[in-house]
TINUMAR-251361 format. One record per atom (N, C-alpha, C): residue number from 0; residue in one letter; atom name; x, y, z. Coordinates in pm, whole numbers, always signed. Example, Ala and Ser with C-alpha at 12.3 -4.5 7.8 and 13.67 -1.06 7.14 Angstrom:
<fivos>
+-------+------+-------+--------+--------+--------+
: marza : voro : milum :      x :      y :      z :
+-------+------+-------+--------+--------+--------+
:     0 :    A :     N :  +1319 :   -569 :   +780 :
:     0 :    A :    CA :  +1230 :   -450 :   +780 :
:     0 :    A :     C :  +1320 :   -330 :   +780 :
:     1 :    S :     N :  +1285 :   -225 :   +708 :
:     1 :    S :    CA :  +1367 :   -106 :   +714 :
:     1 :    S :     C :  +1290 :     +3 :   +787 :
+-------+------+-------+--------+--------+--------+
</fivos>
This chain:
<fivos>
+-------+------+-------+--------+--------+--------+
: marza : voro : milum :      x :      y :      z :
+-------+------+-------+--------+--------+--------+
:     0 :    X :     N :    +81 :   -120 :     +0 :
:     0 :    X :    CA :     +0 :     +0 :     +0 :
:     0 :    X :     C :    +85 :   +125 :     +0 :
:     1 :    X :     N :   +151 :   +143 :    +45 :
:     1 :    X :    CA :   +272 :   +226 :    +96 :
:     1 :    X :     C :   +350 :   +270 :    -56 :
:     2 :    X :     N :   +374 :   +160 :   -140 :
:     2 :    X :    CA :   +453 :   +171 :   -255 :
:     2 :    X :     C :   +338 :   +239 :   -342 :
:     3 :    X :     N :   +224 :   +235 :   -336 :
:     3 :    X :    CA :   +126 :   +273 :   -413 :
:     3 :    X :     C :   +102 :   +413 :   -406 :
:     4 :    X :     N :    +92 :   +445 :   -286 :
:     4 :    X :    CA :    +58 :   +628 :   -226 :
:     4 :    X :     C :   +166 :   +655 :   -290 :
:     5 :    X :     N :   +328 :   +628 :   -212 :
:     5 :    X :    CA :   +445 :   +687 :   -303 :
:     5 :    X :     C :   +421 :   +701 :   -482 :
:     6 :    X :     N :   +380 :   +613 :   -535 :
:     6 :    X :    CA :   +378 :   +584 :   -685 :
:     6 :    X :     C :   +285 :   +726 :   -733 :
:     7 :    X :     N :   +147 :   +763 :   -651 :
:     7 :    X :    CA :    +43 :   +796 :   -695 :
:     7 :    X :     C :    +90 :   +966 :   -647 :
:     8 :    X :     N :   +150 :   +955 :   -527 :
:     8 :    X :    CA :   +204 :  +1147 :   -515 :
:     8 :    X :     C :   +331 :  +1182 :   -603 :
:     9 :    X :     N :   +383 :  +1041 :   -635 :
:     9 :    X :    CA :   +502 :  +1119 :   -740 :
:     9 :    X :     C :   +441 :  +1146 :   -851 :
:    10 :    X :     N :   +331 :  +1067 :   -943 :
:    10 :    X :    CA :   +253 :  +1127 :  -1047 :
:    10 :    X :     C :   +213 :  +1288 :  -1054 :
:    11 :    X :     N :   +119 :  +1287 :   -900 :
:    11 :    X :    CA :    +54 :  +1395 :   -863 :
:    11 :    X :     C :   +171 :  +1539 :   -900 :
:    12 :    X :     N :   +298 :  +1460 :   -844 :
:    12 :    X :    CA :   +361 :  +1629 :   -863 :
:    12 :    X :     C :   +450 :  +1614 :   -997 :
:    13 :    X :     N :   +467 :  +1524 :  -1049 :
:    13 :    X :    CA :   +490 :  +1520 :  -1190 :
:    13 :    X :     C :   +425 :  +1605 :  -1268 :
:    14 :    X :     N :   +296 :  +1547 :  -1221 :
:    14 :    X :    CA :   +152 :  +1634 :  -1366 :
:    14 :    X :     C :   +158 :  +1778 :  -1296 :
:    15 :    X :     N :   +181 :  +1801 :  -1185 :
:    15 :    X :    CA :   +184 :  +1944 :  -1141 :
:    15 :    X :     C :   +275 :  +2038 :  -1184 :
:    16 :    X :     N :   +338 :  +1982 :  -1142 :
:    16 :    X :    CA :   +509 :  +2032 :  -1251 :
:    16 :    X :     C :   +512 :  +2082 :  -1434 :
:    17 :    X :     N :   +443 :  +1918 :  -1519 :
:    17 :    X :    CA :   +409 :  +1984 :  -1618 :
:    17 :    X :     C :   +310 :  +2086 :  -1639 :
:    18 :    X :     N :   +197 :  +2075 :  -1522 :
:    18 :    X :    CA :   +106 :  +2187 :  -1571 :
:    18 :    X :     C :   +170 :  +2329 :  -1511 :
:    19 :    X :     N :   +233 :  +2366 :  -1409 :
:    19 :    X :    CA :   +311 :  +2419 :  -1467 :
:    19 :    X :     C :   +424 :  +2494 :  -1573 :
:    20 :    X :     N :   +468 :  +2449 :  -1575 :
:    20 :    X :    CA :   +560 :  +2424 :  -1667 :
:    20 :    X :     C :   +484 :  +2468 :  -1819 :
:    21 :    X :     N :   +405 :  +2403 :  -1856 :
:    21 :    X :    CA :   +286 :  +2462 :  -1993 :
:    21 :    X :     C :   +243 :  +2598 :  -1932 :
:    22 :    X :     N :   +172 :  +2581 :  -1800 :
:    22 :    X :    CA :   +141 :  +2743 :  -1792 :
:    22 :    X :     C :   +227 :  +2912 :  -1786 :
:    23 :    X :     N :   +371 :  +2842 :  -1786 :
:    23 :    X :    CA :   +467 :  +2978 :  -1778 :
:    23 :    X :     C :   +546 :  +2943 :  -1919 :
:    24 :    X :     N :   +572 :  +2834 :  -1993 :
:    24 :    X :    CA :   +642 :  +2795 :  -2067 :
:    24 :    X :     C :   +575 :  +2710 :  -2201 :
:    25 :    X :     N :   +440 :  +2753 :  -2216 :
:    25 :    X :    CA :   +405 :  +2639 :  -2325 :
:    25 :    X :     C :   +387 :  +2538 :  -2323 :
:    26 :    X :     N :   +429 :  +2449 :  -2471 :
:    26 :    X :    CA :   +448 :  +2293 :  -2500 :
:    26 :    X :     C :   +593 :  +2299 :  -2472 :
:    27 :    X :     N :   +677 :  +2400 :  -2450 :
:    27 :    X :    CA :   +870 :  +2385 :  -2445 :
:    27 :    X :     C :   +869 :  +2330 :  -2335 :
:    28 :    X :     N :   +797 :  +2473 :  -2233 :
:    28 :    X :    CA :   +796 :  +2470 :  -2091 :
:    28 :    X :     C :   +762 :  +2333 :  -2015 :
:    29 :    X :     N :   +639 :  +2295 :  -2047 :
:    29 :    X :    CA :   +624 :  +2161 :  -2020 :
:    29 :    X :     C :   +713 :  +2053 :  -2044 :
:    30 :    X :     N :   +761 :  +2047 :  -2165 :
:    30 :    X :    CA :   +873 :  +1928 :  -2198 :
:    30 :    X :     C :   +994 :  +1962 :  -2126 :
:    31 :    X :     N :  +1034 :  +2103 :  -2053 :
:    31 :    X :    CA :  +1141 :  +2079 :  -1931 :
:    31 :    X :     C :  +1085 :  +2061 :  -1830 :
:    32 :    X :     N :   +988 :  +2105 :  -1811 :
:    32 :    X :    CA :   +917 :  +2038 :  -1659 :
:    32 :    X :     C :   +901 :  +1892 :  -1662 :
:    33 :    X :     N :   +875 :  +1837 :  -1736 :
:    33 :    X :    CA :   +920 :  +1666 :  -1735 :
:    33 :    X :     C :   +980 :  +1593 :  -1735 :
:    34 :    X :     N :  +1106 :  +1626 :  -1818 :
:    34 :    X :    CA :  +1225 :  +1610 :  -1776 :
:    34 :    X :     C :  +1287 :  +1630 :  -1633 :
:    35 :    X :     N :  +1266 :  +1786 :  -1616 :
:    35 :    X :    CA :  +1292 :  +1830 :  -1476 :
:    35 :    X :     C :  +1236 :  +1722 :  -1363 :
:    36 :    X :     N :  +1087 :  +1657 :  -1353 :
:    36 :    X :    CA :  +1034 :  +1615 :  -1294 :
:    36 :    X :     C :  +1107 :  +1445 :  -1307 :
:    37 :    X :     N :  +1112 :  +1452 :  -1444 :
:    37 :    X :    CA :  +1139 :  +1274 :  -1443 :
:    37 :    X :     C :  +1312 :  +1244 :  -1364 :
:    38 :    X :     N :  +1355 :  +1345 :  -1384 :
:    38 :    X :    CA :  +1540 :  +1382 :  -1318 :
:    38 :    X :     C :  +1499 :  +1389 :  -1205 :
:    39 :    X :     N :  +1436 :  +1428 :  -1087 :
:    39 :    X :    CA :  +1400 :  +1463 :   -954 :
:    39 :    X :     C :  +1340 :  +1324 :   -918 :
:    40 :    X :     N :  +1249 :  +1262 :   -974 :
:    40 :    X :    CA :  +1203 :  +1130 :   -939 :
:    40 :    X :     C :  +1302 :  +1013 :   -898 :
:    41 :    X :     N :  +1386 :  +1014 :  -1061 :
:    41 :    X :    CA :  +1481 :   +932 :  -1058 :
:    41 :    X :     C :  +1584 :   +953 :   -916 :
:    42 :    X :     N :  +1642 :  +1088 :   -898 :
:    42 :    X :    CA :  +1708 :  +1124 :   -760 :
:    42 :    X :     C :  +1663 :  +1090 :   -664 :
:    43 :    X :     N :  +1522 :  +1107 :   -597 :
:    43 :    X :    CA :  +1474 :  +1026 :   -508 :
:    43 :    X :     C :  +1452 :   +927 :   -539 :
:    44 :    X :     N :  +1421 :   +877 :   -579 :
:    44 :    X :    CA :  +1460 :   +709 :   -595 :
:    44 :    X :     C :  +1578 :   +626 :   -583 :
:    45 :    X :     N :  +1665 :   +680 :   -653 :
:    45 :    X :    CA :  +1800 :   +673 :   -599 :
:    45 :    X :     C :  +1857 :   +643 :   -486 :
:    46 :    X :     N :  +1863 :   +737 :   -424 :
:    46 :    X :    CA :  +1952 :   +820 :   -339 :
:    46 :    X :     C :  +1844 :   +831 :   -203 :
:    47 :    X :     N :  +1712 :   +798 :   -205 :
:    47 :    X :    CA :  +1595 :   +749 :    -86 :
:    47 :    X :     C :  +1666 :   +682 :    +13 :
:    48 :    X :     N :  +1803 :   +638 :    +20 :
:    48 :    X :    CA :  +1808 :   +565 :   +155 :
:    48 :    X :     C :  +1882 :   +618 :   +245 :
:    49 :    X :     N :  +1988 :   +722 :   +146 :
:    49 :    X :    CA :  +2053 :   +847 :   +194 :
:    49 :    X :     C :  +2016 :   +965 :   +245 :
:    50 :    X :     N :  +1870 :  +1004 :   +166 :
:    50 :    X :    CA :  +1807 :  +1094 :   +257 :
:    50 :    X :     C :  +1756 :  +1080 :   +389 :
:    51 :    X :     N :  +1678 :   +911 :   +366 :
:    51 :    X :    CA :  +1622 :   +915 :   +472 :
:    51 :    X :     C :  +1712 :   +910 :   +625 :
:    52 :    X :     N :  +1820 :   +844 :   +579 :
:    52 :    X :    CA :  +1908 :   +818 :   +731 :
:    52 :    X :     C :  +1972 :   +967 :   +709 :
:    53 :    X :     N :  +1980 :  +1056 :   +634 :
:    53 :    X :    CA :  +2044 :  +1203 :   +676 :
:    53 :    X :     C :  +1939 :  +1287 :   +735 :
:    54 :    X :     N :  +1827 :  +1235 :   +747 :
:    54 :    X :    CA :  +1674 :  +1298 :   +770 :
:    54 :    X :     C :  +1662 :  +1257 :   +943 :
:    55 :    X :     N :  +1707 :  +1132 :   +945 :
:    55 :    X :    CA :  +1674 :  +1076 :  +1072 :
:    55 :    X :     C :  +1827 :  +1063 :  +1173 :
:    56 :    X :     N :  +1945 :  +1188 :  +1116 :
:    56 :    X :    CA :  +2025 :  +1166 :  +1170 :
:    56 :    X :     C :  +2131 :  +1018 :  +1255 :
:    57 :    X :     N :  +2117 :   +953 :  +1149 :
:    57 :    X :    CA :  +2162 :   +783 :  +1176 :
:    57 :    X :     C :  +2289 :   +798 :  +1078 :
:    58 :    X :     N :  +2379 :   +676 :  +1212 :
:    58 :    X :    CA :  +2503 :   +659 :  +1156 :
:    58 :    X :     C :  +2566 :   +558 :  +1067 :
:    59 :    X :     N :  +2619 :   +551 :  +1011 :
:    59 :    X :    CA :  +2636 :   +423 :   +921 :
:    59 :    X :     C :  +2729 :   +325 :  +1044 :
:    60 :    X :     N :  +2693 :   +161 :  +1014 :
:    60 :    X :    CA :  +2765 :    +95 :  +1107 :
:    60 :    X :     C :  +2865 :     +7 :   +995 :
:    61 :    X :     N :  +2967 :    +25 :  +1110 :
:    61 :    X :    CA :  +3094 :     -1 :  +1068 :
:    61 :    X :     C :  +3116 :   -164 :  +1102 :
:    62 :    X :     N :  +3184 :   -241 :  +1086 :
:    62 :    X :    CA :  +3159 :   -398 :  +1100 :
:    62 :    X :     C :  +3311 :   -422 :  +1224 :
:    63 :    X :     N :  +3409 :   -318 :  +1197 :
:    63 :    X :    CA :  +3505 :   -323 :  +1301 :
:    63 :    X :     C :  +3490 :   -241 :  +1446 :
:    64 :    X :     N :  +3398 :   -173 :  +1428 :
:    64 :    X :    CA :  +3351 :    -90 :  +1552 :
:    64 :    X :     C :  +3291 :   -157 :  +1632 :
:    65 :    X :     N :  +3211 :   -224 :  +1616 :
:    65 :    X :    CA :  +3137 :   -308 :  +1699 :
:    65 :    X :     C :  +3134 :   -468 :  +1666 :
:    66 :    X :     N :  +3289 :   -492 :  +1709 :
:    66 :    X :    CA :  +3279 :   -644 :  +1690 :
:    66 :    X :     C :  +3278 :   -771 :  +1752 :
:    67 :    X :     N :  +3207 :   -707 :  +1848 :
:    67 :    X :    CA :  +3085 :   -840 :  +1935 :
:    67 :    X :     C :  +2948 :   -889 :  +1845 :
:    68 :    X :     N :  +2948 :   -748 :  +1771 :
:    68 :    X :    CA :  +2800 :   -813 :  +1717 :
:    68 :    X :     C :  +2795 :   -893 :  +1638 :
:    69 :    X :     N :  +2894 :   -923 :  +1520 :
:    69 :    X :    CA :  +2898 :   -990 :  +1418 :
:    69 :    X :     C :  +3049 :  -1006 :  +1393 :
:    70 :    X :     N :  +3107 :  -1119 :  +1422 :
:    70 :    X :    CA :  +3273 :  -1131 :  +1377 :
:    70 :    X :     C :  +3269 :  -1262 :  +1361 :
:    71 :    X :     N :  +3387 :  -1312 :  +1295 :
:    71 :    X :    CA :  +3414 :  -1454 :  +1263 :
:    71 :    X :     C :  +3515 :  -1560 :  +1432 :
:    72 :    X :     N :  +3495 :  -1644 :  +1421 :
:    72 :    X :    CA :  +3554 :  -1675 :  +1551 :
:    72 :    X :     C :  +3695 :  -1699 :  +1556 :
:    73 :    X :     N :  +3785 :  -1719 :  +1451 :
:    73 :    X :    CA :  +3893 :  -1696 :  +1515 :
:    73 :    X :     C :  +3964 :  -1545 :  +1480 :
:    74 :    X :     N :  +4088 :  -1539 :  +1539 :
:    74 :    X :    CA :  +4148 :  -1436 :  +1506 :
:    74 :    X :     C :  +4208 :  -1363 :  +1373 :
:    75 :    X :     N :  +4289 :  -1514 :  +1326 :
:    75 :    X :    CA :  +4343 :  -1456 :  +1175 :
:    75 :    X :     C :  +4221 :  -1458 :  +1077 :
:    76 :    X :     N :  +4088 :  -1510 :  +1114 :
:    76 :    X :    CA :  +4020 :  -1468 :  +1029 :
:    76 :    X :     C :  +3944 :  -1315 :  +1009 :
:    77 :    X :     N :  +3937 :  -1249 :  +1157 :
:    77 :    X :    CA :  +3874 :  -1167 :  +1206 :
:    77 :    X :     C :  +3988 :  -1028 :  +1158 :
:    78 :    X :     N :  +4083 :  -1078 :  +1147 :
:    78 :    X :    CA :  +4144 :   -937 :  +1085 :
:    78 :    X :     C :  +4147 :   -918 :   +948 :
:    79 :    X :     N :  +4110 :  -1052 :   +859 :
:    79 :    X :    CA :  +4131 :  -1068 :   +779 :
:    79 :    X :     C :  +3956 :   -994 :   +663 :
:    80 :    X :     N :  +3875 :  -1040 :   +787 :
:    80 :    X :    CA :  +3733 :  -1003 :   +754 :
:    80 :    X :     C :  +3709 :   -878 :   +817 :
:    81 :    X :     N :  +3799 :   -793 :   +898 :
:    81 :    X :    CA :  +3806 :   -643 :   +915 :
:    81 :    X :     C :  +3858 :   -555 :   +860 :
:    82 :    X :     N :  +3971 :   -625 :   +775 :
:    82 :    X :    CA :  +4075 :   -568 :   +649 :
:    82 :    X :     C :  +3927 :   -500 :   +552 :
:    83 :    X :     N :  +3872 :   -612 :   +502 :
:    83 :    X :    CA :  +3792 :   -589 :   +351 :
:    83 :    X :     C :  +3668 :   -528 :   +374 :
+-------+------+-------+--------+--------+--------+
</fivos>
């Protein structure tokens, strides 16, 4: 459901954009507002997982920082799987 609202407000400001876009700019105007719009979509879409953790102030986790949580059990492997 969730993917659907997203799907249906990115339309919404798509077509807003072109109607825009026709109303200050024509048939030109419009064909950069769609572009414009279809370039902005694609970016959030993209790049959605970056905003959201820069949105929600979250840190990226590191696999050698905290390695109780997940490490291999011996040693020469554990440096070896903290190297890469």
């Amino acid at each position: 459901m969730n993917g659907f609202r997203t799907t249906i407000l990115l339309a919404l400001l798509t077509a807003l954009l072109v109607w825009l876009g026709d109303m200050f700019g024509g048939r030109q105007g419009a064909v950069m507002a769609l572009i414009f719009a279809g370039g902005m979509n694609f970016f959030s879409y993209w790049f959605s997982d970056k905003i959201s953790a820069t949105g929600s102030a979250t840190r990226s986790f590191s696999k050698c920082a905290w390695p109780r949580k997940s490490r291999p059990t011996t040693t020469r492997s554990y440096t070896a799987w903290c190297r890469s």
